[in-house]
C-alpha positions in Angstrom: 94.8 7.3 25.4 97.0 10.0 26.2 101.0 9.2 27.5 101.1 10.8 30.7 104.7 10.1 31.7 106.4 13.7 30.5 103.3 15.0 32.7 103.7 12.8 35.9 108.1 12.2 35.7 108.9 15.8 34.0 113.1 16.4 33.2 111.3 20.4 32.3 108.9 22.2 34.6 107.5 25.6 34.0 105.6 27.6 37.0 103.6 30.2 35.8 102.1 32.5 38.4 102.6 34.9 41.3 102.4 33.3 45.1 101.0 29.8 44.8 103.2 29.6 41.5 106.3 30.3 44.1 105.1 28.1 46.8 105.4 25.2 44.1 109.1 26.1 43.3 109.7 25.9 46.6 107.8 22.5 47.0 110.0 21.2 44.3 113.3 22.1 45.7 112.6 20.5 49.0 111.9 17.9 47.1 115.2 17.4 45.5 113.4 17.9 41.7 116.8 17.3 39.6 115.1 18.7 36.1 115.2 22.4 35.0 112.9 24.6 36.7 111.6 28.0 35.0 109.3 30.6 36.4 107.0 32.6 34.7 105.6 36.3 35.6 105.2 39.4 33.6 106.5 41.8 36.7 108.6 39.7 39.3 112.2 39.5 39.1 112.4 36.2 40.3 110.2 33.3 42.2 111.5 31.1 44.8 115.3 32.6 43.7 114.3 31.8 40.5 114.7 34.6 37.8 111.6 34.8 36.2 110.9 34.7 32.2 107.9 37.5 31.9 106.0 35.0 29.4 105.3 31.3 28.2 106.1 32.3 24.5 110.1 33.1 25.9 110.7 30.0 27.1 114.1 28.7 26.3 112.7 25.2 26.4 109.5 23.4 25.6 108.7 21.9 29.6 107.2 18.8 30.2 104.7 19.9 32.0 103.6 23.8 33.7 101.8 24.5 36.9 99.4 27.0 35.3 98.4 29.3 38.8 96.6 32.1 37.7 93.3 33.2 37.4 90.8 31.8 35.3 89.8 34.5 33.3 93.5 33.6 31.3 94.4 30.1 32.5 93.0 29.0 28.7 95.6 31.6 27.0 98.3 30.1 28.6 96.8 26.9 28.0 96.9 27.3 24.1 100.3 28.8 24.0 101.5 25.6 26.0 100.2 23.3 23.6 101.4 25.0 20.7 104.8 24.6 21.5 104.4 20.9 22.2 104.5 20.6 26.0 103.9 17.7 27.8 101.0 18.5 29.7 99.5 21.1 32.3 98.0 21.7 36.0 95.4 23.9 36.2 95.0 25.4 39.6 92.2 28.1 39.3 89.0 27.5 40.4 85.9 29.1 39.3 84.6 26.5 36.4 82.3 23.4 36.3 82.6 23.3 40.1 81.1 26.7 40.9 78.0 28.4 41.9 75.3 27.3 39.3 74.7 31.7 39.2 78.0 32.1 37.7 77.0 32.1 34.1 80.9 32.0 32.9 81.9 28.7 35.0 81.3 26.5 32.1 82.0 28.1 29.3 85.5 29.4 30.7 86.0 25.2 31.1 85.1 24.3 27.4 87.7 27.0 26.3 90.1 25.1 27.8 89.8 22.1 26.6 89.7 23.9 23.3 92.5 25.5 24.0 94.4 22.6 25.2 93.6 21.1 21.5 94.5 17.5 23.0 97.9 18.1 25.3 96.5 16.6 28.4 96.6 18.4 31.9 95.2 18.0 35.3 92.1 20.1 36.6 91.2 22.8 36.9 90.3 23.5 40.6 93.1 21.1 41.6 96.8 21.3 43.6 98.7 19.3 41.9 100.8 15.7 42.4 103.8 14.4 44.8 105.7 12.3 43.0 107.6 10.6 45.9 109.0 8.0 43.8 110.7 10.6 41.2 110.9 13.5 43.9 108.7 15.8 41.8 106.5 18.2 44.1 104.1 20.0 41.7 102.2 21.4 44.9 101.8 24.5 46.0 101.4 23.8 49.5 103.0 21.7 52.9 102.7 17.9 52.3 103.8 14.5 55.0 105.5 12.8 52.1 109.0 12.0 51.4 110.8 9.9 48.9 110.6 6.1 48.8 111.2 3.6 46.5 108.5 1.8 45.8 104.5 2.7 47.5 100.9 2.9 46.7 99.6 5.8 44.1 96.4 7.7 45.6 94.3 10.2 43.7 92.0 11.9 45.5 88.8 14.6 44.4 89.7 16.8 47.5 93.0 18.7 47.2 92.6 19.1 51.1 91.9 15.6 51.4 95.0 14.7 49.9 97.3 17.2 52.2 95.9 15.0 55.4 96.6 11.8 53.7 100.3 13.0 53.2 100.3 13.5 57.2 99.5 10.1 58.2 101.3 8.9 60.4 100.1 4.8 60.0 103.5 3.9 58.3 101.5 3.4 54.8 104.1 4.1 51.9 102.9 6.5 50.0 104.6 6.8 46.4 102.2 9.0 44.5 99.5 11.2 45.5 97.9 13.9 43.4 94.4 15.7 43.2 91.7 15.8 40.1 90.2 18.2 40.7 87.0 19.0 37.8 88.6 15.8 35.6 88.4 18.3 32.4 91.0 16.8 30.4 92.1 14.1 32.6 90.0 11.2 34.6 90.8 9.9 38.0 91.0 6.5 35.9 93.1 7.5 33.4 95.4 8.6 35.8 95.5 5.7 37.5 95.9 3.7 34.7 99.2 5.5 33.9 100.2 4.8 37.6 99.3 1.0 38.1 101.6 0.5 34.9 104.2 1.6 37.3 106.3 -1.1 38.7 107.2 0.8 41.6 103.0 1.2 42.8 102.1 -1.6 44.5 98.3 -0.7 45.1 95.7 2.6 43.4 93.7 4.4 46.3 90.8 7.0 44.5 88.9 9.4 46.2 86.0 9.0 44.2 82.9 11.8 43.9 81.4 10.5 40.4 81.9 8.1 37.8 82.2 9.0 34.2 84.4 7.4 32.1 83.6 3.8 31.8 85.3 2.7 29.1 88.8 3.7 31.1 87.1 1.8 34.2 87.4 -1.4 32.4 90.3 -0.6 32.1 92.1 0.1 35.0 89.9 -3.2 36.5 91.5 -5.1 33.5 95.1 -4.4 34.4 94.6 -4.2 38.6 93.4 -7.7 37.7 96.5 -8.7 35.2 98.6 -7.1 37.6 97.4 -8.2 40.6 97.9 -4.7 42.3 94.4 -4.1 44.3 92.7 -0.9 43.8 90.7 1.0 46.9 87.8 3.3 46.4 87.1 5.8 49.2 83.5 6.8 48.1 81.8 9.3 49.7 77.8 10.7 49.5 75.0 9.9 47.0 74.9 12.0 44.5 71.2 14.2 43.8 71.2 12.3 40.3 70.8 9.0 42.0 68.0 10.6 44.0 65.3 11.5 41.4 61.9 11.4 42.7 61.0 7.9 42.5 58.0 5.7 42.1 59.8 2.1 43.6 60.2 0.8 46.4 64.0 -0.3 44.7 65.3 3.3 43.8 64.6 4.4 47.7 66.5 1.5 48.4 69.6 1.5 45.5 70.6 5.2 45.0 73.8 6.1 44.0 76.1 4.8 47.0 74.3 1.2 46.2 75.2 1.3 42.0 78.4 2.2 43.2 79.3 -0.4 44.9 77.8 -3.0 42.7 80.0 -1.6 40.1 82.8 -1.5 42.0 82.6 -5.3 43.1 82.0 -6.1 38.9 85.8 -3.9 38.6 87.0 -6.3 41.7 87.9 -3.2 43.4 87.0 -2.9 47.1 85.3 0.0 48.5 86.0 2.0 52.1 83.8 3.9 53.9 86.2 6.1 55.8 90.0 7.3 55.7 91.5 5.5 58.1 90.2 1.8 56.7 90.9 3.5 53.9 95.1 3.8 54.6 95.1 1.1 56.1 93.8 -1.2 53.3 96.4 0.3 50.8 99.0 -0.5 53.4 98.2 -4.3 53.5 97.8 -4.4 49.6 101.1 -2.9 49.4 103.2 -5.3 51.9 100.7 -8.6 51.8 98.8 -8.3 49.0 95.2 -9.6 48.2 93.7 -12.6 51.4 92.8 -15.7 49.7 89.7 -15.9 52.1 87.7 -13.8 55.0 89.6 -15.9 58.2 92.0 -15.4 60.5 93.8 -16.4 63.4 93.8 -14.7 66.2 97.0 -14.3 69.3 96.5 -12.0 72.3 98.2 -12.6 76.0 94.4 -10.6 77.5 91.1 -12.6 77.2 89.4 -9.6 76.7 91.5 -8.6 73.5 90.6 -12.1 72.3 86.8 -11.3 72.7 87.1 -8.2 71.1 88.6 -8.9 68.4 86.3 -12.0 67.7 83.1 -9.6 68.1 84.8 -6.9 65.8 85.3 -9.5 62.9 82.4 -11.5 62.7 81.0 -7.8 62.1 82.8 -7.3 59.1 82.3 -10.6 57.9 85.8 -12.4 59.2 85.6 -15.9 60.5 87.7 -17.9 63.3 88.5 -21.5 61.5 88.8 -24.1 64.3 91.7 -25.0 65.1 93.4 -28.9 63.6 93.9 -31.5 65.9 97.6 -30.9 65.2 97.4 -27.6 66.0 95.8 -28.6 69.3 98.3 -31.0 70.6 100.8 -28.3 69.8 99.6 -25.3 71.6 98.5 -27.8 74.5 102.6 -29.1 74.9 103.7 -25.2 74.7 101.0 -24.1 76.8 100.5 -26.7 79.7 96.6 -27.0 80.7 95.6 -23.7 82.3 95.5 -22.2 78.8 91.9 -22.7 77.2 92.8 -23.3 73.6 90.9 -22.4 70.9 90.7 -19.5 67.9 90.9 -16.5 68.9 93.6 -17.6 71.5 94.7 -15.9 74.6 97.9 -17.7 75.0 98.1 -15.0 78.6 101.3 -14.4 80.2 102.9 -17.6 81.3 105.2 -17.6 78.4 106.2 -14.3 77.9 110.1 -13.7 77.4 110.3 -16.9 76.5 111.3 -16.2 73.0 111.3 -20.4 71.9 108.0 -21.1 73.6 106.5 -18.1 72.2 107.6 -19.2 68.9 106.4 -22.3 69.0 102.7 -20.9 70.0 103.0 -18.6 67.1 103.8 -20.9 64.9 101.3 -23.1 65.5 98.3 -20.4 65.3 99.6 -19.6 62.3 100.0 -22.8 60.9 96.3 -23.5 60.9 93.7 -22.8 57.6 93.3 -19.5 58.2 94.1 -16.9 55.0 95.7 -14.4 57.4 97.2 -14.9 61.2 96.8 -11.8 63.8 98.8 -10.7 66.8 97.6 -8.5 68.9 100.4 -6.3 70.7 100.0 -2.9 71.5 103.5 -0.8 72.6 104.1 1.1 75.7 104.4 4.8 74.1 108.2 5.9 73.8 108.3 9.1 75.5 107.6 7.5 79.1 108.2 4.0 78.4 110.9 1.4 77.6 109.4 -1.0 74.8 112.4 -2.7 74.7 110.9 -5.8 76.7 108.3 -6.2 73.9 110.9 -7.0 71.5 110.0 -10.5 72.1 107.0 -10.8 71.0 108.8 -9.3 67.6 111.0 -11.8 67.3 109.0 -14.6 68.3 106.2 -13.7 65.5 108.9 -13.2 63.0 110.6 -16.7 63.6 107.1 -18.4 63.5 106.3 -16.7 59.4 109.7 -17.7 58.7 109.2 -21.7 59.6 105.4 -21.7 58.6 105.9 -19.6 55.6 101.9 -18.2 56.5 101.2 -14.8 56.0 100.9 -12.9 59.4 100.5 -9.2 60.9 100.2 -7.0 63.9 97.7 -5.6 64.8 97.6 -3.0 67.4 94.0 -2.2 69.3 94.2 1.0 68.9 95.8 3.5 66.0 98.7 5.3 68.5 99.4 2.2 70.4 102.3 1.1 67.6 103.6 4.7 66.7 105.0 5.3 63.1 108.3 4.8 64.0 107.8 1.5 65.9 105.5 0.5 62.6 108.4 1.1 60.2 110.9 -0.9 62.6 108.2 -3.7 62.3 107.8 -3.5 58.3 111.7 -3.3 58.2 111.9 -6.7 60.2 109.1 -8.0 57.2 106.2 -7.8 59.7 103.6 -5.7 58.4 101.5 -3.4 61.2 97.9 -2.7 60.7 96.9 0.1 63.1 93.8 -0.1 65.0 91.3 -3.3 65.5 88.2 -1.6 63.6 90.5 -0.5 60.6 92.4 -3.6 60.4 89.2 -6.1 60.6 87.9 -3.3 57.5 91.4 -4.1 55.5 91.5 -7.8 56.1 87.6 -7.6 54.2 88.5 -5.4 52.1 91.6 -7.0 50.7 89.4 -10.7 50.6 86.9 -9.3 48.9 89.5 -8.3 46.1 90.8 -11.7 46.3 87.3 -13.3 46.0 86.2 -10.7 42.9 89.7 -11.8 40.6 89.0 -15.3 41.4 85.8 -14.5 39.3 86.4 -11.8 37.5 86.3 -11.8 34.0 88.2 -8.6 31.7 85.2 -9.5 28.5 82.1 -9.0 30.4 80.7 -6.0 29.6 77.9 -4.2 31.9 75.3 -1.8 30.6 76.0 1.4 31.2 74.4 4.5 31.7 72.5 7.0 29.2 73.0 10.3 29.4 69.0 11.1 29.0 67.7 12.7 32.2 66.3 15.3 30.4 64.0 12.9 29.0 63.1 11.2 33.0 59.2 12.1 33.2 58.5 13.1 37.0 54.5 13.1 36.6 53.5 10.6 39.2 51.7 8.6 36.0 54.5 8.3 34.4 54.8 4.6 35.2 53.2 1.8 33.1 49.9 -0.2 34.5 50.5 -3.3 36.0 48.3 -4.9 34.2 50.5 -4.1 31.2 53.9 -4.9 33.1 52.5 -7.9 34.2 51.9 -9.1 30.5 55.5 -7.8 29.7 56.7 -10.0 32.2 54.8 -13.1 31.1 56.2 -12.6 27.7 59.5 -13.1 29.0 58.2 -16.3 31.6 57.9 -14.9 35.1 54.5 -16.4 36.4 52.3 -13.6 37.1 48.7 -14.2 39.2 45.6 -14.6 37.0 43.9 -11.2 36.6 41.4 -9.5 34.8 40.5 -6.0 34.8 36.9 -4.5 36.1 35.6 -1.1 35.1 32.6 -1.1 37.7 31.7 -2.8 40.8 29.4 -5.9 38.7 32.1 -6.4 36.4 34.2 -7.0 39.4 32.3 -9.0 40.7 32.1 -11.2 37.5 35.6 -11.0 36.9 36.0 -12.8 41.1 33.6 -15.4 39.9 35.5 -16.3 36.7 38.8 -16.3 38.9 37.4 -18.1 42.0 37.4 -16.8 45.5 39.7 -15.8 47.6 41.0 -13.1 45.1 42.9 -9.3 45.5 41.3 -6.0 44.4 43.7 -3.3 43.5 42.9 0.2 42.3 44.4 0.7 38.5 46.8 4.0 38.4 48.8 3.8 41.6 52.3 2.7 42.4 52.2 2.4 45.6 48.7 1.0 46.3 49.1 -0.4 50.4 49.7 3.3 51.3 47.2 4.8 49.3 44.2 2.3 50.1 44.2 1.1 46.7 44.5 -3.0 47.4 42.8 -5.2 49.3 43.7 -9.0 49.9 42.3 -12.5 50.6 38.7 -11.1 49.8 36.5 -14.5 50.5 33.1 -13.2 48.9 31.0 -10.9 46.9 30.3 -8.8 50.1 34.1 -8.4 50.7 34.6 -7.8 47.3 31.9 -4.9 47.2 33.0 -3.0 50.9 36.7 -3.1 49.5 35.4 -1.6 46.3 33.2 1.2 47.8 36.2 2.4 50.0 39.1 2.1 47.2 40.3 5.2 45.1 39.5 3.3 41.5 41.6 6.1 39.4 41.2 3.9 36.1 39.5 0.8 37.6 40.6 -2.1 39.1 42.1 -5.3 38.9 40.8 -8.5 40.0 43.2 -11.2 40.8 43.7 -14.5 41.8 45.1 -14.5 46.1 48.3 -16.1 46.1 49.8 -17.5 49.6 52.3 -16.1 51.9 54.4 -19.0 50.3 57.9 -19.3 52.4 59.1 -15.7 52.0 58.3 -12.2 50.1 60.8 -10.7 48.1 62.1 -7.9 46.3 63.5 -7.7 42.7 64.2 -4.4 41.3 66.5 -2.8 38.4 66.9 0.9 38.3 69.0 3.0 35.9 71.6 4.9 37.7 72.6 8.1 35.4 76.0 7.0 37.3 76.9 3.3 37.1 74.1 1.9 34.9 71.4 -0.5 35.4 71.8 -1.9 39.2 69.6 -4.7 40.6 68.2 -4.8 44.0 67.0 -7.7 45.6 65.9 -7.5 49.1 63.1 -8.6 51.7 60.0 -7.1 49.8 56.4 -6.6 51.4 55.4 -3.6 53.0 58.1 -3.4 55.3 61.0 -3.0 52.6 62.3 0.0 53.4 62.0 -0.6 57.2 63.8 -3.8 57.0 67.1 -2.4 55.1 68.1 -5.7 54.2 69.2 -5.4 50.3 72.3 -6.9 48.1 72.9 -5.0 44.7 74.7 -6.5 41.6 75.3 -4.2 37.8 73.6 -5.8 35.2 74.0 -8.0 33.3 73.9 -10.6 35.9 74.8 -14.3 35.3 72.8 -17.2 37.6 75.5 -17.8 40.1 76.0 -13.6 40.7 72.5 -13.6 41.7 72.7 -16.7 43.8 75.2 -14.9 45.6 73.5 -12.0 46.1 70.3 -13.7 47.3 72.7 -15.4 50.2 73.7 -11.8 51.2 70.2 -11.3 52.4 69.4 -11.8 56.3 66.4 -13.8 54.8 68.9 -16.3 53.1 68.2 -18.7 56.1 64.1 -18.6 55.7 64.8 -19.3 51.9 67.2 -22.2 51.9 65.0 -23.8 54.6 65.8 -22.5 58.3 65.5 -25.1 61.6 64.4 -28.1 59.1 61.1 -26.2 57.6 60.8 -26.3 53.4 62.9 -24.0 51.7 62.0 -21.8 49.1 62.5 -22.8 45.0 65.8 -21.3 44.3 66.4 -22.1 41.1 62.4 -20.5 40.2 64.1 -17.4 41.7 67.1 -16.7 40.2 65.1 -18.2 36.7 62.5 -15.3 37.7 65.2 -12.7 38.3 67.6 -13.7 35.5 64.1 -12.8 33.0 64.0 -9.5 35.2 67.0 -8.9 33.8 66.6 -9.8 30.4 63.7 -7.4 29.9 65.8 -4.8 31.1 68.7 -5.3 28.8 65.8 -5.5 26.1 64.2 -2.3 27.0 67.8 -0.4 27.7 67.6 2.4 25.9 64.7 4.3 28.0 63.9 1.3 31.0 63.7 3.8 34.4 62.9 1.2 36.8 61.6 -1.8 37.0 60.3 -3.9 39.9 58.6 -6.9 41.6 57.2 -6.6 45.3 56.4 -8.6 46.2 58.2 -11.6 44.6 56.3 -14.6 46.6 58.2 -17.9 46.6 56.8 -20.4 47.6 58.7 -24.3 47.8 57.7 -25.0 44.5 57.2 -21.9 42.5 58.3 -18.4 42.3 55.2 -15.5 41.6 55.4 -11.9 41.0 52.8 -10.5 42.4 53.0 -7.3 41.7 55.3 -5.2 39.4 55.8 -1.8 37.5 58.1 -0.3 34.9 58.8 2.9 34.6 60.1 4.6 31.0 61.6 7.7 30.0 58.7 10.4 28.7 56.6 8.0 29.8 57.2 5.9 27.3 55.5 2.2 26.9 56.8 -0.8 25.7 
């Protein structure tokens, strides 16, 4: 693994180019970059009052690293020079490679020559801007940024230069310490990267803008020191990619697809994922002043009833819960409150106290004191242009005396994001209250952060997960590409999941001889179809030899059809799938199955492998959880035959790893004794059996 640190804290800095090249000297100057700066271009006299050296070969020192902005028809010359004198490293800001129009025939070629030509000195790109180095006051950027120095702030490396310019202009008070671009990840990974930063004492928390996942080995990784480290690591990842999206034959690829691996592989790294940019902020923000939440519940303090309800509404949707409060807790809130206050969790403690700094401790201190992970306060500010906020400087006071005797982890919240403006925010973190802005973005960081907590407490460096092959060109696409059931049925038996009793019929009178030898009421299915229900190739519960023969006549028998043994509704129908993901590896599904699996949305994904108690959790993810446990004192489902029958799922597919497409169960009946699959296929690459 490369040593990024002459790259990322360069003493040398060479900028090579013509506009962009000057708009980085410029950028490093504001800065107040203390190295040695020297510019580079065959026909300027200077850049940025700079005189300029006409090429990299006259370079009176070897630099640490060069901001390479020129074209890419010579970016690789420059490149190859560079490393032949021994510098530290490069950023490549041309576009035009990997990341271009699939009709320009040179894109990728021009991007192996430069990793040729680099010959192992790392750099950043191509297509990229650069990195702010806050912490160091390096600005290798050629453009405006929000930023400015600080001593000590979360690293964020985003796959959108642009992206990264608007993160530099929040204004949410979230102290930013490093944030850089990474552009076509040539050289250099977003991982890698981030593994240099985390080792940083001075980042207290990595934020990626993640497109794609590549690099698993360096993964592990960085979710092997974020863990030793305890500094959590936030993944802003955005769309499904098309190689997540192959034309599938399962019910469990519609249903997994990219965004689904991803975040089953993110939860095995114990890294949280957000789904926009402000949660995502706002999540770095709280890992870098409170750290990880021991649990998914707060406490809640508002003076408005209506604040209280929203807030209660807005958590229980991202999975946050409202302990009740302790007797002692009670009593206390009861003496500071006197009996017109309804007391309970969220608590509207109203009006009748405010200004009354010991009082309002005392209420403060006693929501906080409770078993709650993390205690709120609501308090929006009166905005500073028009207003005085001055009176609300009691409620600042007040919450800050009640962490200091409880000793309980607390913050602000505000209800909406320009309701505590930066400055306010900062006077707040200054005082050691931390400020999340905006209701919906804080209840998203509170999760986020006690999922993090909740993955470490299990998370263990050694376990390795199966990751992807790099064999789509081998993916058959023919719709027969899949393996009969019959003969996925009798894989799965070799590896003990109960399958129905079945035998296969060529014609209508050896179907009706297989029924007799199974025993009425049985299931015809038509041999050769994946999706049979759609296709009018199964029919169930057939009582007799009439119903048997109508079903037959009207059934598109392809390559015969199966006669099989009717098993009951049982307490609840399920899916269990595993796909490979060209992206993140083998990913289980489990979900409601049936025919109404993709209409009921409810799914839980894990990375395989998968120990017993990972899929237990998973299962209680499900919004059938309930029915299978037992729901209003009916029988519950056989849990352990489940997760046995799923564990054996997973088995086979870490057996068949090496060409296994997809593989699935639906649906998986179980009943209160047993667990059955009743149907099943597997899918290989070429079209492979096994």
């Amino acid at each position: 693994m490369a040593d990024l640190t002459r790259l990322f804290s360069p003493k040398i800095v060479a900028v090579i180019g013509g506009g962009w090249a000057e708009n980085v000297i410029d950028q490093l100057q504001r800065s107040g970059f203390d190295g040695q700066i020297f510019a580079v271009h065959p026909n300027r006299q200077t850049l940025g009052g700079i005189e300029c050296i006409t090429s990299v070969s006259d370079l009176p020192a070897v630099p640490d690293v060069a901001f390479i902005g020129v074209n890419r028809q010579i970016t690789a010359d420059i490149l190859a020079q560079l490393s032949a004198m021994g510098a530290g490293g490069a950023i490549c800001f041309a576009s035009g490679f990997s990341e271009a129009s699939s009709e320009d025939a040179q894109a990728s070629q021009l991007e192996k020559q430069l990793v040729e030509a680099a010959d192992g000195m790392p750099f950043i790109g191509p297509n990229c801007y650069g990195f702010v180095n806050y912490l160091d006051r390096i600005a290798l950027w050629p453009d405006q940024h929000g930023g400015t120095h600080i001593d000590s702030g979360v690293g964020i490396i985003m796959q959108s230069s642009n992206m990264a310019i608007n993160l530099s202009m929040q204004k949410r008070s979230c102290p930013i310490g490093f944030i850089g671009t990474a552009g076509n990840q040539t050289s250099i990974s977003q991982a890698l990267m981030a593994i240099h930063l985390i080792k940083d004492e001075r980042i207290t928390a990595i934020g990626l803008h993640v497109e794609g996942i590549t690099d698993h080995d360096s993964w592990r990784e960085l979710a092997r020191l974020s863990f030793q480290l305890k500094k959590p690591v936030i993944i802003l990842k955005v769309g499904k990619s098309d190689e997540a999206r192959q034309a599938t034959l399962s019910h469990t690829a519609s249903l997994s697809g990219s965004m689904a691996g991803a975040s089953a592989l993110m939860a095995r790294f114990g890294m949280a994922m957000a789904d926009d940019l402000s949660s995502f902020i706002e999540s770095l923000k709280l890992a870098h002043y409170l750290g990880t939440i021991d649990a998914p519940t707060i406490s809640s303090l508002s003076c408005s009833g209506g604040e209280a309800s929203l807030i209660a509404d807005l958590a229980t949707q991202y999975g946050l819960s409202f302990p009740p409060l302790t007797d002692t807790q009670h009593h206390a809130l009861r003496d500071a409150l006197g009996p017109l206050v309804h007391i309970a969790n969220p608590l509207d403690y109203q009006t009748y106290i405010w200004g009354q700094t010991d009082i309002m401790t005392d209420v403060f201190a006693a929501s906080l004191s409770g078993t709650q992970a993390l205690g709120c306060l609501m308090l929006d500010l009166p905005r500073s242009d028009r207003c005085d906020p001055a009176a609300w400087q009691v409620a600042q006071d007040a919450f800050i005396a009640a962490q200091n005797r409880t000793g309980r982890k607390g913050c602000v919240i505000s209800s909406m994001p320009e309701l505590i403006d930066e400055a306010q925010a900062h006077a707040f973190h200054n005082a050691g209250i931390t400020v999340l802005c905006g209701l919906v973005e804080a209840m998203k960081a509170i999760r986020h952060m006690s999922d993090i907590s909740a993955y470490w407490q299990k998370f263990d460096p050694e376990v390795p997960h199966l990751e992807p092959r790099q064999d789509d060109d081998k993916l058959s696409q023919a719709d027969d590409s899949f393996i009969d059931e019959t003969d996925t049925k009798t894989v799965m038996e070799r590896f003990g999941i109960r399958c129905p009793l079945r035998i296969q019929a060529d014609n209508l009178q050896t179907a009706l001889q297989a029924a007799d030898t199974i025993g009425y009421p049985v299931v015809l299915k038509s041999r050769g179809l994946a999706h049979k229900t759609e296709q009018g190739g199964l029919a169930l519960n057939l009582s007799g030899a009439r119903e048997l023969e109508q079903a037959y006549q009207t059934m598109p028998t392809r390559q015969g059809v199966i006669v099989e043994e009717m098993i009951g509704a049982g307490i609840a129908e399920l899916l269990a799938g595993i796909t490979h993901d060209p992206a993140h590896g083998f990913v289980l599904t489990l979900g409601q199955g049936g025919i109404l699996t993709e209409l009921a949305q409810d799914t839980a994904h894990l990375v395989l492998p998968a120990t017993q108690p990972e899929i237990l959790s998973c299962l209680k993810q499900l919004r059938i959880w309930p029915l299978l446990a037992g729901y209003r004192g009916q029988s519950g489902a056989n849990i352990q035959a489940i997760i046995d029958t799923i564990s054996n799922l997973c088995i086979i597919a870490g057996q068949y790893q090496d060409r296994l497409v997809e593989l699935e169960v639906n649906p998986l009946i179980a009943s209160s004794d047993e667990c059955i699959a009743a149907d099943g296929l597997m899918r290989f690459t070429n079209g492979d059996t096994p």
